[in-house]
C-alpha positions, 0 to 999 in steps of 0.5 A, a space after each residue: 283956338 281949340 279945333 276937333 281935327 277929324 281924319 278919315 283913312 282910305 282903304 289904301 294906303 292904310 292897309 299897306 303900312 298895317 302889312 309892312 308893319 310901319 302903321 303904328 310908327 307913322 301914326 307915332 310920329 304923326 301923334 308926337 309932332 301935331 301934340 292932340 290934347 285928345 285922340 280918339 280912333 274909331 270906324 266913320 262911315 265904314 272906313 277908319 277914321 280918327 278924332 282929335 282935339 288940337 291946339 290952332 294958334 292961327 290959320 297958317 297951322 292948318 297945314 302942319 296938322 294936316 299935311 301929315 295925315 294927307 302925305 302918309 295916309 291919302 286922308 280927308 282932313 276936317 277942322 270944326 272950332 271947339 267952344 268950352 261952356 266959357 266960350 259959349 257964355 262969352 260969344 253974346 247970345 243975349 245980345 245977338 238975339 236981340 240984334 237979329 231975333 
């Protein structure tokens, strides 16, 4: 199941790993072992943060996902489901509709 991981990196321990110069190759390392389809950085909410599509074959790899950003970064990790239109028109709307409208 496609899931949008959304991380947000506290001040510290980013700025430290920019100083020491390491940032770049932890996020490398990160990058290479989760495998996003998409990765995106930006600013959340004042802070640096980062959006990326991931592959989610079963619950019990949440923590491969995660863990990384939390042990290197002391980050806050979130997972959103991610629907396609197709997935969108195969959840059965009408019917719901009719069942709880």
């Amino acid at each position: 199941m496609k899931m949008l991981l959304t991380v947000e990196f506290p001040i510290e321990p980013f700025n430290s790993l920019v100083r020491s110069g390491k940032v770049g190759e932890v996020i490398g390392r990160i990058l290479e072992t989760i495998k996003p389809e998409a990765a995106y950085f930006t600013e959340q909410d004042g802070k640096r943060g980062g959006f990326f599509v991931v592959d989610v074959p079963s619950a019990s790899a949440v923590p491969s996902l995660a863990e990384p950003f939390f042990l290197n970064f002391d980050a806050c990790c979130k997972f959103r489901i991610l629907m396609t239109p197709a997935d969108l028109q195969q959840a059965g709307l009408e019917q719901l509709g009719k069942t709880w409208g």
